[in-house]
C-alpha positions as CSV (number, residue, x, y, z in Angstrom):
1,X,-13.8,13.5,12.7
2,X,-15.0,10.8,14.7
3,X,-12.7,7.2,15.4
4,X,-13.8,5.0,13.0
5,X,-15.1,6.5,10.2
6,X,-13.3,4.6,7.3
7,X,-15.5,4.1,4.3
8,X,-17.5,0.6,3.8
9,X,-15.4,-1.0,0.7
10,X,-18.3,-1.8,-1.2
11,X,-19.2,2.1,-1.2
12,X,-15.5,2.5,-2.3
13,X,-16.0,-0.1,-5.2
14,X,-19.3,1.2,-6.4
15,X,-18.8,4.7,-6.2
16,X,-20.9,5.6,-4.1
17,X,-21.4,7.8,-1.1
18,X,-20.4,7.4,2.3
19,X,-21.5,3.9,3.3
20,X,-22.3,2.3,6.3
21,X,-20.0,1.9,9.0
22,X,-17.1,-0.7,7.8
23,X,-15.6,-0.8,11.3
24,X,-16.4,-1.4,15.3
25,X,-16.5,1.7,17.5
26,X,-14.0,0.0,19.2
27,X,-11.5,-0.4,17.0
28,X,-9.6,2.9,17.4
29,X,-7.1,3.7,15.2
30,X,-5.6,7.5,14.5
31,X,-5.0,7.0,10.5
32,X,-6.9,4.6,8.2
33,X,-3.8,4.0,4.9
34,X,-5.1,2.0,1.8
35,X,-2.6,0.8,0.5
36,X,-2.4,-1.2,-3.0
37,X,-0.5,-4.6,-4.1
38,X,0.2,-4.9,-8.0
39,X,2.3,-6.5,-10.2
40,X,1.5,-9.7,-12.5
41,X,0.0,-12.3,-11.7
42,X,1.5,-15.3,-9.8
43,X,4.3,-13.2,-8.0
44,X,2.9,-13.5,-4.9
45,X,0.8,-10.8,-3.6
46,X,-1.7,-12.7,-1.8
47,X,1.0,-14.5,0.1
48,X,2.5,-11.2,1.3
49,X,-1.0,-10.1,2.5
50,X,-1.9,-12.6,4.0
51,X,1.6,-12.8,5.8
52,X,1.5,-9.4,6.7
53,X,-2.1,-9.4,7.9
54,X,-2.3,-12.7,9.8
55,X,1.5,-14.2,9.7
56,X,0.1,-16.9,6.9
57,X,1.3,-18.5,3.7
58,X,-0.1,-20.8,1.6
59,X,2.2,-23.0,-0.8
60,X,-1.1,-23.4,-3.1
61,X,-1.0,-20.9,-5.7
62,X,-4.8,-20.1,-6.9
63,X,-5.3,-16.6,-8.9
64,X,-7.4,-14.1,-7.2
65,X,-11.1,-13.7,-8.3
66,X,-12.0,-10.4,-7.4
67,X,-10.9,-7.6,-5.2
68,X,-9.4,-9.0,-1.2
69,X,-8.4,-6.4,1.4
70,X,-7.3,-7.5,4.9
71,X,-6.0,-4.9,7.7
72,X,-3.6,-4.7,10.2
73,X,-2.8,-2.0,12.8
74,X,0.9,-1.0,13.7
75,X,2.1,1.9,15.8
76,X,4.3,4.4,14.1
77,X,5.6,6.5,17.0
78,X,2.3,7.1,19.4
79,X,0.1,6.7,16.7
80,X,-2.1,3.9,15.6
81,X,-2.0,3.3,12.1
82,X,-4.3,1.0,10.4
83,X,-3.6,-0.1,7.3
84,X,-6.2,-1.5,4.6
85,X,-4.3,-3.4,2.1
86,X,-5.8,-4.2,-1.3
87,X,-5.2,-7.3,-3.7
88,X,-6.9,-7.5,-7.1
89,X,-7.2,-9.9,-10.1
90,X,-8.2,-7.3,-12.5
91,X,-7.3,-3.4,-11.7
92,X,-9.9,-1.5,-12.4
93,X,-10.3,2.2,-11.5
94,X,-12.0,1.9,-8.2
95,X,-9.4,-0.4,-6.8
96,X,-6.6,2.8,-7.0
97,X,-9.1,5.4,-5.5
98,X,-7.7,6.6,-2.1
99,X,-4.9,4.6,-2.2
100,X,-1.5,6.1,-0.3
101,X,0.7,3.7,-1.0
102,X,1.7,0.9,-3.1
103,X,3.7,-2.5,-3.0
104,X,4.7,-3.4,-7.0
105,X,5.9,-7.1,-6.9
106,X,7.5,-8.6,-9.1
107,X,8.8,-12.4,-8.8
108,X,13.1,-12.5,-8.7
109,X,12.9,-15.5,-10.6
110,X,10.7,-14.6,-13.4
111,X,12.4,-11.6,-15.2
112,X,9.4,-10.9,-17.5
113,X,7.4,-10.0,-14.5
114,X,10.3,-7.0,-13.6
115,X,10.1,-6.1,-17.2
116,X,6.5,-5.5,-16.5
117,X,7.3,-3.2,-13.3
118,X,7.4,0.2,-15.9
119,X,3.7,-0.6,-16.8
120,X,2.4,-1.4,-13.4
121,X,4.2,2.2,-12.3
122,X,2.5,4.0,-15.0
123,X,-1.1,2.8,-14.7
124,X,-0.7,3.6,-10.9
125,X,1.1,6.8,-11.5
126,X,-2.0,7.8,-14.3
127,X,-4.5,6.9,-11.5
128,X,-3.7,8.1,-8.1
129,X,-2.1,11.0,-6.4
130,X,1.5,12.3,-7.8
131,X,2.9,11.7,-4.1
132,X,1.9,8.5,-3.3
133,X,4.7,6.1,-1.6
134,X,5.7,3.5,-3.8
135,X,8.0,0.4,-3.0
136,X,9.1,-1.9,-5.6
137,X,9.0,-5.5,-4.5
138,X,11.0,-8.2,-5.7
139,X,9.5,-11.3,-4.0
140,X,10.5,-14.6,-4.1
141,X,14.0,-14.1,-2.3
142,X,14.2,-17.7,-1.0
143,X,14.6,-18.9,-4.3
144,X,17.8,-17.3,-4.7
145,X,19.2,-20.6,-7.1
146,X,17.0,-19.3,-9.6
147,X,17.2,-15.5,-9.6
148,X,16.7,-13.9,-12.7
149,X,16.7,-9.8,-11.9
150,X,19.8,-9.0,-10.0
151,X,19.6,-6.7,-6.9
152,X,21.5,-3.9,-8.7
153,X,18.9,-3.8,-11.5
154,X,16.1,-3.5,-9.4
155,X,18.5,-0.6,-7.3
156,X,18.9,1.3,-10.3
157,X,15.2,0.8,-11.6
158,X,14.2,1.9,-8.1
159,X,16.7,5.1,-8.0
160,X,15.6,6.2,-11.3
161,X,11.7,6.0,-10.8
162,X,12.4,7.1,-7.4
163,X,10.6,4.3,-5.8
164,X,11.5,2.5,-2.5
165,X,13.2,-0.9,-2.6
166,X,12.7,-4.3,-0.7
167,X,13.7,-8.1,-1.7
168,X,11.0,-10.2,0.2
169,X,10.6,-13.8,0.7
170,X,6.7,-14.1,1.7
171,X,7.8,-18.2,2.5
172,X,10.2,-17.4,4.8
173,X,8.3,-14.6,6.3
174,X,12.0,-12.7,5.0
175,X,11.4,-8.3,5.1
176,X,7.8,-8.5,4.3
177,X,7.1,-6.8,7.7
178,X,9.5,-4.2,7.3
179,X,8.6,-3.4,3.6
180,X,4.6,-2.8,4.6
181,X,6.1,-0.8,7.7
182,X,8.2,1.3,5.7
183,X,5.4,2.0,3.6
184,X,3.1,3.1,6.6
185,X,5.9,4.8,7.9
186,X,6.8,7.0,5.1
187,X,2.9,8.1,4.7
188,X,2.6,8.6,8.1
189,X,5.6,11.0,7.6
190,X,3.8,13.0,4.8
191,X,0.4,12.9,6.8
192,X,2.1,14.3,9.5
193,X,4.0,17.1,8.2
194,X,1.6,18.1,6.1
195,X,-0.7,18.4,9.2
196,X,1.9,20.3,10.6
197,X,2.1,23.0,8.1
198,X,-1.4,23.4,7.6
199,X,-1.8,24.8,11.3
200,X,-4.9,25.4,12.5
201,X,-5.8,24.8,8.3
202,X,-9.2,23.2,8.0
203,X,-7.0,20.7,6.0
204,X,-4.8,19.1,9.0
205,X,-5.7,15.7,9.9
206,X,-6.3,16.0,14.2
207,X,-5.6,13.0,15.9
208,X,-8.5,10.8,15.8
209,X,-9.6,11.4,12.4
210,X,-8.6,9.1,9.4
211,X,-7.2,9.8,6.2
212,X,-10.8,8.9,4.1
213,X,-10.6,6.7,1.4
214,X,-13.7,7.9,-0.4
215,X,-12.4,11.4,-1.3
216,X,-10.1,12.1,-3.9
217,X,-9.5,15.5,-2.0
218,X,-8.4,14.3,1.0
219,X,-6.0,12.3,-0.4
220,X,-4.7,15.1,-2.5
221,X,-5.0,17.6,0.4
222,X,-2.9,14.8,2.5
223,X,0.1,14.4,-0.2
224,X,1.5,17.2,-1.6
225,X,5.0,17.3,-0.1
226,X,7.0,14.2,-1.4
227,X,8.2,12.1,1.8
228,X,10.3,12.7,4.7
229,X,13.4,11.2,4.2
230,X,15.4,12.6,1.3
Protein backbone atom coordinates (compact mmCIF):
# COMPACT_ATOMS: atom_id res chain seq x y z
CA UNK A 1 0.00 0.00 0.00
CA UNK A 2 1.34 3.17 -0.78
CA UNK A 3 1.35 6.44 1.92
CA UNK A 4 -1.46 8.30 1.19
CA UNK A 5 -3.88 6.40 -0.33
CA UNK A 6 -7.10 7.41 1.78
CA UNK A 7 -10.15 7.58 -0.37
CA UNK A 8 -11.48 11.18 -1.86
CA UNK A 9 -14.70 11.81 0.48
CA UNK A 10 -16.83 12.59 -2.29
CA UNK A 11 -16.12 8.88 -3.76
CA UNK A 12 -16.94 7.83 -0.05
CA UNK A 13 -20.39 9.74 -0.18
CA UNK A 14 -21.37 8.70 -3.66
CA UNK A 15 -20.43 5.31 -3.58
CA UNK A 16 -18.26 5.16 -5.88
CA UNK A 17 -14.97 3.66 -6.67
CA UNK A 18 -11.61 4.65 -5.57
CA UNK A 19 -11.41 8.33 -6.27
CA UNK A 20 -8.86 10.58 -6.86
CA UNK A 21 -6.15 11.25 -4.56
CA UNK A 22 -7.81 13.16 -1.33
CA UNK A 23 -4.30 13.76 0.18
CA UNK A 24 -0.60 15.26 -0.58
CA UNK A 25 2.19 12.76 -1.08
CA UNK A 26 3.63 14.42 1.61
CA UNK A 27 1.48 14.08 4.14
CA UNK A 28 2.53 10.69 5.57
CA UNK A 29 0.64 9.12 7.96
CA UNK A 30 0.78 5.08 8.98
CA UNK A 31 -3.23 4.64 9.64
CA UNK A 32 -5.96 6.75 8.07
CA UNK A 33 -9.27 6.30 11.22
CA UNK A 34 -12.69 7.74 10.26
CA UNK A 35 -14.14 8.31 12.89
CA UNK A 36 -17.97 9.53 13.43
CA UNK A 37 -19.69 12.42 15.72
CA UNK A 38 -23.52 11.76 16.48
CA UNK A 39 -25.93 12.59 18.75
CA UNK A 40 -28.88 15.38 18.49
CA UNK A 41 -28.63 18.30 17.27
CA UNK A 42 -27.35 21.31 19.15
CA UNK A 43 -25.09 19.26 21.62
CA UNK A 44 -22.13 20.40 20.33
CA UNK A 45 -20.43 18.32 17.88
CA UNK A 46 -19.09 20.84 15.59
CA UNK A 47 -17.48 22.65 18.48
CA UNK A 48 -15.64 19.45 19.57
CA UNK A 49 -14.37 19.15 15.92
CA UNK A 50 -13.44 21.98 15.38
CA UNK A 51 -11.62 22.11 18.90
CA UNK A 52 -10.04 18.96 18.34
CA UNK A 53 -8.94 19.71 14.71
CA UNK A 54 -7.73 23.37 14.91
CA UNK A 55 -8.05 24.22 18.93
CA UNK A 56 -11.34 26.53 17.93
CA UNK A 57 -14.78 27.24 19.36
CA UNK A 58 -17.34 29.24 18.28
CA UNK A 59 -20.10 30.59 20.80
CA UNK A 60 -22.50 30.96 17.62
CA UNK A 61 -24.53 27.93 17.46
CA UNK A 62 -25.72 27.39 13.58
CA UNK A 63 -26.94 23.67 12.64
CA UNK A 64 -24.81 21.82 10.15
CA UNK A 65 -26.00 21.68 6.47
CA UNK A 66 -24.50 18.81 5.11
CA UNK A 67 -21.72 16.39 5.82
CA UNK A 68 -18.07 18.40 7.46
CA UNK A 69 -14.93 16.26 8.14
CA UNK A 70 -11.73 17.93 9.38
CA UNK A 71 -8.38 15.83 10.23
CA UNK A 72 -5.85 15.81 12.65
CA UNK A 73 -2.67 13.64 13.03
CA UNK A 74 -1.43 12.32 16.51
CA UNK A 75 1.16 9.81 17.32
CA UNK A 76 0.09 6.75 19.22
CA UNK A 77 3.38 5.16 20.18
CA UNK A 78 5.77 5.49 16.79
CA UNK A 79 2.96 5.59 14.68
CA UNK A 80 1.27 8.35 12.94
CA UNK A 81 -2.28 8.24 13.06
CA UNK A 82 -4.47 10.43 11.09
CA UNK A 83 -7.71 10.71 11.96
CA UNK A 84 -10.70 11.89 9.65
CA UNK A 85 -13.50 12.93 11.79
CA UNK A 86 -17.06 13.29 10.42
CA UNK A 87 -19.93 15.66 11.46
CA UNK A 88 -23.44 15.42 9.80
CA UNK A 89 -26.82 17.15 9.85
CA UNK A 90 -28.70 14.23 8.49
CA UNK A 91 -27.12 10.51 8.85
CA UNK A 92 -27.53 8.92 6.01
CA UNK A 93 -25.88 5.55 5.15
CA UNK A 94 -22.74 6.71 3.50
CA UNK A 95 -21.74 8.91 6.34
CA UNK A 96 -21.27 5.42 8.73
CA UNK A 97 -19.36 3.52 5.86
CA UNK A 98 -15.69 2.86 7.10
CA UNK A 99 -16.10 4.37 10.14
CA UNK A 100 -13.86 2.94 13.27
CA UNK A 101 -14.93 4.78 15.77
CA UNK A 102 -17.49 6.98 17.14
CA UNK A 103 -18.04 10.03 19.60
CA UNK A 104 -22.08 10.01 20.75
CA UNK A 105 -22.73 13.36 22.45
CA UNK A 106 -25.13 14.15 24.23
CA UNK A 107 -25.52 17.78 26.05
CA UNK A 108 -25.34 17.34 30.32
CA UNK A 109 -27.76 19.94 30.54
CA UNK A 110 -30.42 18.70 28.22
CA UNK A 111 -31.57 15.27 29.49
CA UNK A 112 -33.70 14.45 26.43
CA UNK A 113 -30.70 14.46 24.34
CA UNK A 114 -29.09 11.41 26.83
CA UNK A 115 -32.50 9.83 26.53
CA UNK A 116 -31.74 9.86 22.83
CA UNK A 117 -28.16 8.18 23.31
CA UNK A 118 -29.97 4.33 22.99
CA UNK A 119 -31.13 5.40 19.47
CA UNK A 120 -28.09 6.99 18.25
CA UNK A 121 -26.18 3.52 19.58
CA UNK A 122 -28.52 1.39 17.59
CA UNK A 123 -28.64 3.13 14.26
CA UNK A 124 -24.71 3.04 14.52
CA UNK A 125 -24.55 -0.36 15.84
CA UNK A 126 -27.25 -1.50 12.71
CA UNK A 127 -24.76 0.17 10.31
CA UNK A 128 -21.13 -0.30 10.91
CA UNK A 129 -18.81 -2.97 12.08
CA UNK A 130 -19.85 -5.01 15.53
CA UNK A 131 -16.26 -3.91 16.88
CA UNK A 132 -16.22 -0.48 16.35
CA UNK A 133 -14.91 1.85 19.46
CA UNK A 134 -17.60 3.81 20.83
CA UNK A 135 -17.27 6.62 23.46
CA UNK A 136 -20.24 8.21 24.93
CA UNK A 137 -19.90 11.99 25.30
CA UNK A 138 -21.64 14.04 27.64
CA UNK A 139 -20.60 17.57 26.49
CA UNK A 140 -21.29 20.69 27.97
CA UNK A 141 -19.39 20.04 31.39
CA UNK A 142 -18.83 23.77 32.06
CA UNK A 143 -22.27 24.31 32.61
CA UNK A 144 -22.19 22.22 35.56
CA UNK A 145 -25.24 24.75 37.39
CA UNK A 146 -27.45 23.31 35.12
CA UNK A 147 -26.68 19.59 34.73
CA UNK A 148 -29.42 17.41 34.06
CA UNK A 149 -27.81 13.63 33.53
CA UNK A 150 -25.63 12.85 36.50
CA UNK A 151 -22.20 11.20 35.96
CA UNK A 152 -23.31 7.91 37.51
CA UNK A 153 -26.11 7.56 34.87
CA UNK A 154 -24.14 8.07 32.08
CA UNK A 155 -21.42 5.35 34.04
CA UNK A 156 -23.97 2.90 34.19
CA UNK A 157 -25.39 3.63 30.63
CA UNK A 158 -21.83 3.39 29.50
CA UNK A 159 -20.95 -0.07 31.49
CA UNK A 160 -24.01 -1.62 30.31
CA UNK A 161 -23.75 -0.83 26.41
CA UNK A 162 -20.15 -1.27 26.97
CA UNK A 163 -19.15 1.97 25.53
CA UNK A 164 -16.29 4.27 26.69
CA UNK A 165 -17.05 7.29 28.82
CA UNK A 166 -15.86 11.03 28.73
CA UNK A 167 -17.54 14.40 30.25
CA UNK A 168 -16.18 17.20 27.80
CA UNK A 169 -16.44 20.82 27.94
CA UNK A 170 -15.66 21.87 24.11
CA UNK A 171 -15.64 25.86 25.69
CA UNK A 172 -13.19 25.19 27.94
CA UNK A 173 -11.23 23.04 25.74
CA UNK A 174 -12.00 20.47 29.12
CA UNK A 175 -11.04 16.28 27.94
CA UNK A 176 -11.94 16.84 24.41
CA UNK A 177 -8.28 15.90 23.53
CA UNK A 178 -8.09 13.00 25.52
CA UNK A 179 -11.60 11.61 24.58
CA UNK A 180 -10.59 11.79 20.49
CA UNK A 181 -7.16 10.30 21.66
CA UNK A 182 -8.60 7.54 23.49
CA UNK A 183 -10.58 6.83 20.63
CA UNK A 184 -7.52 6.61 18.24
CA UNK A 185 -5.83 4.87 20.71
CA UNK A 186 -8.04 2.05 21.37
CA UNK A 187 -8.39 1.42 17.39
CA UNK A 188 -5.01 1.66 16.96
CA UNK A 189 -4.86 -1.13 19.60
CA UNK A 190 -7.30 -3.40 17.58
CA UNK A 191 -5.49 -2.49 14.23
CA UNK A 192 -2.46 -3.56 15.70
CA UNK A 193 -3.15 -6.74 17.21
CA UNK A 194 -5.04 -7.81 14.69
CA UNK A 195 -1.99 -7.19 12.36
CA UNK A 196 -0.20 -9.13 14.71
CA UNK A 197 -2.08 -12.22 14.56
CA UNK A 198 -2.59 -12.28 11.01
CA UNK A 199 1.32 -12.85 10.43
CA UNK A 200 2.48 -12.77 7.26
CA UNK A 201 -1.80 -12.89 6.47
CA UNK A 202 -2.57 -10.98 3.35
CA UNK A 203 -4.90 -9.29 5.90
CA UNK A 204 -2.23 -7.37 8.20
CA UNK A 205 -2.05 -3.84 7.80
CA UNK A 206 2.24 -3.15 7.16
CA UNK A 207 3.29 0.07 8.26
CA UNK A 208 2.62 2.53 5.66
CA UNK A 209 -0.59 1.42 4.50
CA UNK A 210 -4.00 2.89 5.84
CA UNK A 211 -6.87 1.36 7.11
CA UNK A 212 -9.30 2.28 3.72
CA UNK A 213 -12.34 3.88 4.16
CA UNK A 214 -14.00 2.67 0.96
CA UNK A 215 -14.07 -1.06 1.83
CA UNK A 216 -16.39 -2.54 3.98
CA UNK A 217 -13.89 -5.54 4.08
CA UNK A 218 -11.10 -3.93 5.40
CA UNK A 219 -12.81 -2.57 8.01
CA UNK A 220 -14.27 -5.82 8.98
CA UNK A 221 -10.99 -7.72 8.29
CA UNK A 222 -9.42 -4.81 10.78
CA UNK A 223 -12.01 -5.30 13.75
CA UNK A 224 -12.76 -8.54 14.76
CA UNK A 225 -11.20 -8.76 18.20
CA UNK A 226 -12.97 -6.25 20.60
CA UNK A 227 -10.29 -3.79 22.11
CA UNK A 228 -7.26 -4.06 24.08
CA UNK A 229 -7.92 -3.07 27.38
CA UNK A 230 -10.43 -5.25 29.15
Amino acid sequence: GVVGNGVDPAATIDGGGSGGMAYRADDEYDYLFKVVLIGDSGVGKSNLLSRFTRDEFSLESKSTIGVEFATRSIRVEDKVIKAQIWDTAGQESAYYRGAVGALIVYDITRHVTFENIERWLKELRDRTDTNIVIMLVGNKADLHHLRSVSIDDAKDFSEKENTYFMETSALESTNVEDAFTEVLTQIYCVVSRKALEAGDDSAALPKGQTVNLGSKDDVSAVKKNGCCSS
